[in-house]
MITI-254445 format. One line per field, with one value per residue (C-alpha): residue number from 1; residue in three letters; x, z, y negated. Coordinates in nm, 2 decimals, padded with zeros to 4 digits. Example, Ala and Ser with C-alpha at 12.3 -4.5 7.8 and 13.67 -1.06 7.14 Angstrom:
2
nr	c(1/2) $
rest	c(ALA/SER) $
px	c(01.23/01.37) $
pz	c(00.78/00.71) $
py	c(00.45/00.11) $
***
This chain:
390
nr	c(1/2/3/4/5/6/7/8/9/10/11/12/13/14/15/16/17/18/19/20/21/22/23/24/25/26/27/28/29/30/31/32/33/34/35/36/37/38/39/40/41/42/43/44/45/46/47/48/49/50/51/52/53/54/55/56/57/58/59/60/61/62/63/64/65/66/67/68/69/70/71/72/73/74/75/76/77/78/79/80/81/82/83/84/85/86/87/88/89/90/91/92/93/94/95/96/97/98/99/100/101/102/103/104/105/106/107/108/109/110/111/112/113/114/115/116/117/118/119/120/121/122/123/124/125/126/127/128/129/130/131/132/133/134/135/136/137/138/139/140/141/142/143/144/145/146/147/148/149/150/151/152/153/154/155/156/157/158/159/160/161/162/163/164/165/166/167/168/169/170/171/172/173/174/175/176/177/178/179/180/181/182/183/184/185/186/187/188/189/190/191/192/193/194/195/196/197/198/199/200/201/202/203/204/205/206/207/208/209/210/211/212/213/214/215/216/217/218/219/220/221/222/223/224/225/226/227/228/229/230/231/232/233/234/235/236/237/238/239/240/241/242/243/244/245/246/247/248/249/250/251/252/253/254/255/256/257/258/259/260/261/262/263/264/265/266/267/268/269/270/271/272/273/274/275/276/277/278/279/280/281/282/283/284/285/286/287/288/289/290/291/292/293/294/295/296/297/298/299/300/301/302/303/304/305/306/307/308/309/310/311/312/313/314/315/316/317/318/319/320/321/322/323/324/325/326/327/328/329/330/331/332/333/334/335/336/337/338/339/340/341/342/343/344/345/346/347/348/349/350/351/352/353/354/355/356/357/358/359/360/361/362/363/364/365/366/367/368/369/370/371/372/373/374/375/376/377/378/379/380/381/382/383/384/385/386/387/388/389/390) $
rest	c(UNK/UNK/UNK/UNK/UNK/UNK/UNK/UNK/UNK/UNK/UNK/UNK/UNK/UNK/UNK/UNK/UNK/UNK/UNK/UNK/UNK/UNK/UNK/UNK/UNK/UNK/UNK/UNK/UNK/UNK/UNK/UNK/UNK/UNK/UNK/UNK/UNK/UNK/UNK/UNK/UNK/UNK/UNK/UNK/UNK/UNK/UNK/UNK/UNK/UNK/UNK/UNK/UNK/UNK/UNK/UNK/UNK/UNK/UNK/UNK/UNK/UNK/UNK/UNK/UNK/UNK/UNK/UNK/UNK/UNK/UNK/UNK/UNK/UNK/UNK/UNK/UNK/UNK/UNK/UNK/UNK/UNK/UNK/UNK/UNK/UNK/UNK/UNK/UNK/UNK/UNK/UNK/UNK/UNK/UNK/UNK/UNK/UNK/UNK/UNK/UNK/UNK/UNK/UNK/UNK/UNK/UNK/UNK/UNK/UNK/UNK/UNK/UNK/UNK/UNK/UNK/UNK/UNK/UNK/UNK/UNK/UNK/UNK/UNK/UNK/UNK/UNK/UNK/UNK/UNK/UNK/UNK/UNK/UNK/UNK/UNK/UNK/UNK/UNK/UNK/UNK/UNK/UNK/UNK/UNK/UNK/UNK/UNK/UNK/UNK/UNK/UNK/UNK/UNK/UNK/UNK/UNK/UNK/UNK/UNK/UNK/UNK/UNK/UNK/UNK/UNK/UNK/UNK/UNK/UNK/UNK/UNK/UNK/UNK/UNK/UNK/UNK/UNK/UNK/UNK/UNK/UNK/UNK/UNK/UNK/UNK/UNK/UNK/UNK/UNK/UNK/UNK/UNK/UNK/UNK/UNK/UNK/UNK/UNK/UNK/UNK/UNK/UNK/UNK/UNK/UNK/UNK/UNK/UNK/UNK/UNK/UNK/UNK/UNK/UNK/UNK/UNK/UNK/UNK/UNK/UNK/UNK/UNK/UNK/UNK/UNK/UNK/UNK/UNK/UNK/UNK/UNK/UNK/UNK/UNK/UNK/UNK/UNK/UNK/UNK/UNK/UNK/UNK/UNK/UNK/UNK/UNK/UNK/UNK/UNK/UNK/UNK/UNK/UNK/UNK/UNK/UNK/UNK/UNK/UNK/UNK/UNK/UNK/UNK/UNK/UNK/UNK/UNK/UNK/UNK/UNK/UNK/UNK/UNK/UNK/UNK/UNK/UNK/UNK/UNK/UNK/UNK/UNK/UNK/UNK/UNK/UNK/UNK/UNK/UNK/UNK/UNK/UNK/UNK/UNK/UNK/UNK/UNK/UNK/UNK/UNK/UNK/UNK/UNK/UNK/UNK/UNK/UNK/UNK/UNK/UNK/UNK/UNK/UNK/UNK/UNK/UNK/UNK/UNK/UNK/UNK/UNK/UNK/UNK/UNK/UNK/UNK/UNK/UNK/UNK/UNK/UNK/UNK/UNK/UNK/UNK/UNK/UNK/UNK/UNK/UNK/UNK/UNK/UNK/UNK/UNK/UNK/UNK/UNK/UNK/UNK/UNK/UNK/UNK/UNK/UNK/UNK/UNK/UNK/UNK/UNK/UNK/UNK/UNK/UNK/UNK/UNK/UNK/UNK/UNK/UNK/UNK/UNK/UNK/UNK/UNK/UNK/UNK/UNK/UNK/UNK/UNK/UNK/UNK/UNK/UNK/UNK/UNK/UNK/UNK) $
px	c(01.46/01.08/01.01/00.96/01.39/01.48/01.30/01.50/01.78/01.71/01.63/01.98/02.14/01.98/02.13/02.09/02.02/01.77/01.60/01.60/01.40/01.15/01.11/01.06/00.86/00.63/00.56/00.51/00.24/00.06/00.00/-00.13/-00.31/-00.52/-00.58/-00.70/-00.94/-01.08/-01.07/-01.34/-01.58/-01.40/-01.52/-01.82/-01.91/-01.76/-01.76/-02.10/-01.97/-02.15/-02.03/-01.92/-01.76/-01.55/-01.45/-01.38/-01.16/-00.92/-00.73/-00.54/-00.50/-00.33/-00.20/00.11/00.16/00.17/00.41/00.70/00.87/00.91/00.98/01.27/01.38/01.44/01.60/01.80/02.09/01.92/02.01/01.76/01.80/01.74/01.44/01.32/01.30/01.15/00.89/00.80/00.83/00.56/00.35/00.31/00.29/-00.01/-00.20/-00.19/-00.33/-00.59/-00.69/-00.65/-00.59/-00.89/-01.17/-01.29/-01.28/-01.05/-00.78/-00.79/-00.75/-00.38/-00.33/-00.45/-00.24/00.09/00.03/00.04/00.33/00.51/00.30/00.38/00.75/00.77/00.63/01.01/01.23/01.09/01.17/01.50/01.63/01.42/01.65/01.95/01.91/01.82/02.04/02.04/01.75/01.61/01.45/01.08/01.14/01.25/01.02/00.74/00.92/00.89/00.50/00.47/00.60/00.37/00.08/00.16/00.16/-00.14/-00.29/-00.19/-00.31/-00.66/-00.70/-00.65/-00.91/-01.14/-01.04/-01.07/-01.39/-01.57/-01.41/-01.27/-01.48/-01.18/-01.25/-01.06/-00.86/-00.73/-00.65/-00.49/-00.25/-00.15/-00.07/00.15/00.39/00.40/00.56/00.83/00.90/00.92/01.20/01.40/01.46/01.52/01.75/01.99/02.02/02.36/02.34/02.63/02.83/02.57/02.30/02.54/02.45/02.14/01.96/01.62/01.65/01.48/01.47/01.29/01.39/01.17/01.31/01.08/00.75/00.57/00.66/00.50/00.22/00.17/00.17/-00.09/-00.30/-00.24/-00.34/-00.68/-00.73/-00.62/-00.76/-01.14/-01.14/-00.91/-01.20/-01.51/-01.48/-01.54/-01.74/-02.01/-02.01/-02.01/-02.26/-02.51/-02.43/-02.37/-02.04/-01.91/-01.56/-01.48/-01.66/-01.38/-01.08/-01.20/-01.18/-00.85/-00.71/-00.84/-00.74/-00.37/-00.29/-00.40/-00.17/00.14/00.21/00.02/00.25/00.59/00.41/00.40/00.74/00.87/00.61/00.72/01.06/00.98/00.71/00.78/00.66/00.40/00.21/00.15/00.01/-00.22/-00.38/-00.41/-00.58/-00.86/-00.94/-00.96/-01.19/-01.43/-01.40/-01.50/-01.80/-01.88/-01.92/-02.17/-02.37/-02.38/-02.59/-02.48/-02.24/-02.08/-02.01/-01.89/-01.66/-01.49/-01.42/-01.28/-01.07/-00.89/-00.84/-00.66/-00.47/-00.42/-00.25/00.11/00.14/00.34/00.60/00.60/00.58/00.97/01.11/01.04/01.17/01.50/01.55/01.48/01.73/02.09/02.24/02.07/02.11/01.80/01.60/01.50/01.43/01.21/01.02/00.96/00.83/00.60/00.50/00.38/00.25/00.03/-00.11/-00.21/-00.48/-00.51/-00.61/-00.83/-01.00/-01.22/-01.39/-01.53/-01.61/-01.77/-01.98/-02.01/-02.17/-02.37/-02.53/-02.62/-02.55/-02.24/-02.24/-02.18/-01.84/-01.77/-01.84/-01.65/-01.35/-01.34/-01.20/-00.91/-00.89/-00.88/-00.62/-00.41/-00.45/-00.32/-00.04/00.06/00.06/00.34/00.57/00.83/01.10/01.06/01.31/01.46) $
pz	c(-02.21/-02.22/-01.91/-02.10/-02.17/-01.79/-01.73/-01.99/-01.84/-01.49/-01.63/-01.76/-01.46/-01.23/-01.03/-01.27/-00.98/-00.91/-01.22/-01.24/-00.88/-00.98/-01.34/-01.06/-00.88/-01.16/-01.32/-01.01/-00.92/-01.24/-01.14/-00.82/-00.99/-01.20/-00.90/-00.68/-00.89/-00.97/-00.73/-00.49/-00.86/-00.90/-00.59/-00.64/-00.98/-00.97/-00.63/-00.52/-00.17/00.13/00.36/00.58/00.39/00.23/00.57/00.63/00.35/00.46/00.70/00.41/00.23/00.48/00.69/00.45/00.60/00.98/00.82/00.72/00.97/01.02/00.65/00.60/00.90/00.80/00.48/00.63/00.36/00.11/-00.02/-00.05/-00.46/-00.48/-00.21/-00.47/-00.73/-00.54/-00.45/-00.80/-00.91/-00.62/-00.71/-01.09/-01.03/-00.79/-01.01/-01.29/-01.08/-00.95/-01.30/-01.48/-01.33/-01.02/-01.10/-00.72/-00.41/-00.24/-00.52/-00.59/-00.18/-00.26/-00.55/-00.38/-00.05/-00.30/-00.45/-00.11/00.02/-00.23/-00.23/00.16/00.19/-00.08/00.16/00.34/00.03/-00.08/00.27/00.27/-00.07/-00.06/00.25/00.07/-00.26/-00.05/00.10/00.43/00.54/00.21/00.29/00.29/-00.06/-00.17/-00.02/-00.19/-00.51/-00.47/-00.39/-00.66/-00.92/-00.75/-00.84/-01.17/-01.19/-01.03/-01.26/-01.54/-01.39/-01.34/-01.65/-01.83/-01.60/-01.72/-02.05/-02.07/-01.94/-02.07/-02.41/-02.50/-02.32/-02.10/-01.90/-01.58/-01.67/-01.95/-01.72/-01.52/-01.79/-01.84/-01.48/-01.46/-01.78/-01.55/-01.23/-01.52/-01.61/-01.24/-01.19/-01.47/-01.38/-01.01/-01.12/-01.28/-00.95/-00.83/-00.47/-00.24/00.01/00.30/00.12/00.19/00.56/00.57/00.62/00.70/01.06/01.37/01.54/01.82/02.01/02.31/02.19/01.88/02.05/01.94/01.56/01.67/01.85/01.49/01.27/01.52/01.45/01.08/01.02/01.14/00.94/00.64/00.66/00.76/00.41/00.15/00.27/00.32/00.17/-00.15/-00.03/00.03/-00.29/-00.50/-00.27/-00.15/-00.44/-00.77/-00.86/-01.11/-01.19/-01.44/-01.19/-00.90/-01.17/-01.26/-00.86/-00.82/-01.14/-00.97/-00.66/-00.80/-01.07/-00.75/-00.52/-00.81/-00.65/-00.32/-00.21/-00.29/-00.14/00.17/00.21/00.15/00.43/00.64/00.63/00.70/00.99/01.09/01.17/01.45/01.32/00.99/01.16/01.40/01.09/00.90/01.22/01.21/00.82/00.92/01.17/00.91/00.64/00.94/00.98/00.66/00.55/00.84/00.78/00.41/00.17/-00.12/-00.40/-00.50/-00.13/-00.04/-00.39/-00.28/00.06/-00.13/-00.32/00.03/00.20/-00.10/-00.08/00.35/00.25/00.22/00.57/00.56/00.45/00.79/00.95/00.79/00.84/01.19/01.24/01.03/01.25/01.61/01.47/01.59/01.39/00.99/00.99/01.23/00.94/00.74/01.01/01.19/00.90/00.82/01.22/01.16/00.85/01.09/01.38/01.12/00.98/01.31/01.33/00.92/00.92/01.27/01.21/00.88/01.14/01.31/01.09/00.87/01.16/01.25/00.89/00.95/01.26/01.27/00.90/00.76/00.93/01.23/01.13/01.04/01.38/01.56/01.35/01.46/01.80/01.54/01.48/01.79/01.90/01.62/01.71/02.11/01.96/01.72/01.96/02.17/01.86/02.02/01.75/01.50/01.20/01.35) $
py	c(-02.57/-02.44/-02.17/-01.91/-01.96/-02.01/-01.72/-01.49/-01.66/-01.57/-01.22/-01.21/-01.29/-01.12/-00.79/-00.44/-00.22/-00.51/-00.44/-00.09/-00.14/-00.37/-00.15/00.18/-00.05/-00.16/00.15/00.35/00.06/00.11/00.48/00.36/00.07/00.42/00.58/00.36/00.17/00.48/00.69/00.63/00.64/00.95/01.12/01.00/01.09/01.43/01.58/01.33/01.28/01.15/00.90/01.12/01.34/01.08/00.93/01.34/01.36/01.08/01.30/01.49/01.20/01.02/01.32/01.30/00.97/01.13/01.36/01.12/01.06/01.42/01.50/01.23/01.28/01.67/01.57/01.31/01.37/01.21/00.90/00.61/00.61/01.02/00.94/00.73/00.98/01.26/01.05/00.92/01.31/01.36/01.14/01.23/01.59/01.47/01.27/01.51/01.77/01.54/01.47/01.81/02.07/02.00/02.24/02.22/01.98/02.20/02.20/01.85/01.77/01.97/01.79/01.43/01.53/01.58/01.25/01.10/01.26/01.07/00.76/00.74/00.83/00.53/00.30/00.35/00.31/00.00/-00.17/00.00/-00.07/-00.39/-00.56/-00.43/-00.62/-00.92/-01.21/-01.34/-01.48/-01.47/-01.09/-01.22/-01.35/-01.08/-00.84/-01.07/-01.02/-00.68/-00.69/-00.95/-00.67/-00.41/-00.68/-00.71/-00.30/-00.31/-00.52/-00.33/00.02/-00.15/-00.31/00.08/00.16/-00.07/-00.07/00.30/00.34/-00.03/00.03/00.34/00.60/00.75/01.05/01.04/01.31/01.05/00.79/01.04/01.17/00.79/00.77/01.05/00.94/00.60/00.84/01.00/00.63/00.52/00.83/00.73/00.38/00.48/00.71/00.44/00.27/00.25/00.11/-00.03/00.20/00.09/00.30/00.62/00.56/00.41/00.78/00.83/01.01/01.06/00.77/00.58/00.28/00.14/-00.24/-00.17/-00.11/-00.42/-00.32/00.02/-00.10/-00.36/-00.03/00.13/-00.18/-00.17/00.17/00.08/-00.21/-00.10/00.24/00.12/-00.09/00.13/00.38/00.21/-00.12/00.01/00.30/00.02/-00.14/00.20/00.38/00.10/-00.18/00.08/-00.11/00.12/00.21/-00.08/-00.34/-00.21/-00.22/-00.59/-00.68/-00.50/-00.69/-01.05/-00.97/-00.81/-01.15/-01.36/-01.11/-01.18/-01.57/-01.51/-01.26/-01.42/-01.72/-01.52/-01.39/-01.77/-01.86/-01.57/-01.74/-02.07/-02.02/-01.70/-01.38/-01.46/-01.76/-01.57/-01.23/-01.47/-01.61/-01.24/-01.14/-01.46/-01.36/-00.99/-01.08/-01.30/-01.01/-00.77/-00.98/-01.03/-00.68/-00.61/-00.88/-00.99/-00.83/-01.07/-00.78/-01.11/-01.23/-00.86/-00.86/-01.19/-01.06/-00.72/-00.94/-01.15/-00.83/-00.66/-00.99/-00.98/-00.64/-00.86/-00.85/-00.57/-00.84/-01.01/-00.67/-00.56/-00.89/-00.88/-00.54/-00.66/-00.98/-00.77/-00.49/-00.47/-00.22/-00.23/00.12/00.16/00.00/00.32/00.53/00.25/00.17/00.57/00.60/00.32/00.46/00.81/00.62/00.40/00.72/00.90/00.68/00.63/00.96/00.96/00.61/00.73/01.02/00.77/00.57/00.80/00.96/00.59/00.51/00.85/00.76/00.38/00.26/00.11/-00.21/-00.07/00.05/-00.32/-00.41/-00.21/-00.27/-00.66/-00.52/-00.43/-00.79/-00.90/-00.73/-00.80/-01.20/-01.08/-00.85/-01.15/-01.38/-01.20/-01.25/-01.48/-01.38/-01.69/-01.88/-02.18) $
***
């Protein structure tokens, strides 16, 4: 039997609510894939944003992100499946906006702050629904199934980026277009999901537990990180380097087929050496990327580092597994994840200010600088991890 067979066979076998995730999953990803390998070109090419403008314009991008925990909490009554939909509604309605209907920077920031309502809120469901389709103590491969498929969506979103604007002369409100028909295709197949009965309780609702701290004080940690480089890491190779839109796409697609096997690699490691030990060694490789931006002027040095951090993004893997083994009650799970989500974005949205003003004041390497604090304190936080698979 060739592989091609056993996988057709797997296919067959596996879980139909399964699918209908992964299918949500991947075609939701491909209209992130569009927008994120473009957008930083987009704001660029179109609105001609400084530095600190673009750092500026991260708080409504990521203020839908503060707003979470607030918004599902309100709407606690609805289920993780119709959550699903809403939020792949949201996030077509955004991108169209974003891409046609954005004469100005100030209706496109609506627009772009609609998108990430939905973008955000997802962040929840896809931990949620992602522990319930698991087995025991198989949740970190499953989670990396899940971020394997968002890989693969990625990869496909980026390569119509490229292809449209290498080849077929796209305008971004093209690509756009494409990416919302993606959302539509992500809200049918959510829609077809048929969870079990624990889905009816599993709510997202206010929530807060003081035996969750260190998966708080993580997420506070997190939205540093990963804000600094979604935000400047590819500021500095469009605005100092001149890396046009198809040259991101190409990274995102590397880094995204690399990210397909890397991140089920890391769920599986997740399981075996557990939570701690992997978040000690993100922390180290933050640190070097940290240090490598500041101080490397080499476009193809600063593209491979671009490429490991897109790929250091899995963490969020060991992040919900630990949550899921600390939790008594599995109900707790949304709600956590959806606080997390908020606390992450308070200083997703406050972390770009400074960096921006940063950039503004004493040149970009200086907000690559201060960010290996970020690091370091990841390693200390890791390190009190004591929570491990035995």
């Amino acid at each position: 039997m060739n592989p091609i067979e056993k996988l057709f066979i797997r296919y067959q076998a596996t879980d139909k609510n399964l699918k209908f995730f992964l299918f949500g999953v991947l075609f939701l990803g491909a209209n992130n894939g569009i927008l994120n390998s473009s957008f930083n070109n987009y704001l660029y090419d179109i609105f001609s944003l400084s530095s600190q403008q673009r750092g500026f314009l991260e708080l409504p991008r990521e203020f839908p992100g503060f707003l979470v925990f607030f918004v599902t909490s309100i709407f606690y009554f609805i289920s993780m499946r119709n959550w699903a939909v809403l939020v792949a509604l949201l996030s077509g309605m955004g991108i169209l906006g974003i891409g046609v209907f954005s004469p100005t920077i100030v209706i496109m920031t609506l627009f772009m702050t609609l998108w990430s309502l939905g973008d955000h809120v997802f962040m929840t469901v896809e931990g949620s629904v992602g522990l319930e389709l698991s087995s025991a103590s198989k949740e970190g491969k499953r989670l990396g199934q899940i971020s394997g498929a968002r890989n693969l969506a990625a990869i496909l979103g980026s390569f119509i980026v490229y292809l449209g604007f290498s080849r077929l002369k796209f305008s971004y409100g093209v690509l756009y277009v494409i990416a919302f028909i993606f959302a539509l295709l992500a809200a049918y197949n959510f829609s077809r999901m048929k969870l079990k009965p624990l889905s009816a309780k599993r709510k997202l609702r206010f929530l807060y537990r003081k035996e969750y701290n260190l998966y708080y004080i993580l997420n506070i940690l997190t939205g540093a990180r990963k804000q600094i480089f979604l935000t400047f890491g590819p500021w500095v190779l469009i605005s100092v380097f001149g890396t046009k839109p198809e040259t991101i796409a190409i990274l995102i697609i590397i880094a995204s087929t690399f990210g397909v096997f890397f991140r089920q690699a890391f769920g599986e490691l997740t399981d075996k050496f557990g939570e701690g030990k992997m978040l000690k060694a993100d922390a180290i490789i933050f640190l070097i990327i940290c240090l490598g931006y500041a101080f490397s002027t080499n476009r193809y040095f600063l593209f491979s580092l671009y490429i490991i951090d897109n790929l250091m993004f899995a963490t969020r893997i060991a992040r919900t597994t630990y949550l899921n083994k600390i939790t008594k009650d599995k109900t707790d799970l949304a709600p956590t994840i959806s606080l997390g989500v908020t606390i992450d974005h308070v200083f997703s949205m406050t972390t770009p200010l400074l960096g921006g003003l940063l950039w503004a004041k004493f040149g970009y390497s200086s907000v690559f600088l201060a960010t290996t604090s970020v690091a370091i304190l990841s390693y200390l936080v890791a390190a009190r991890i004591k929570y491990e698979k035995t």
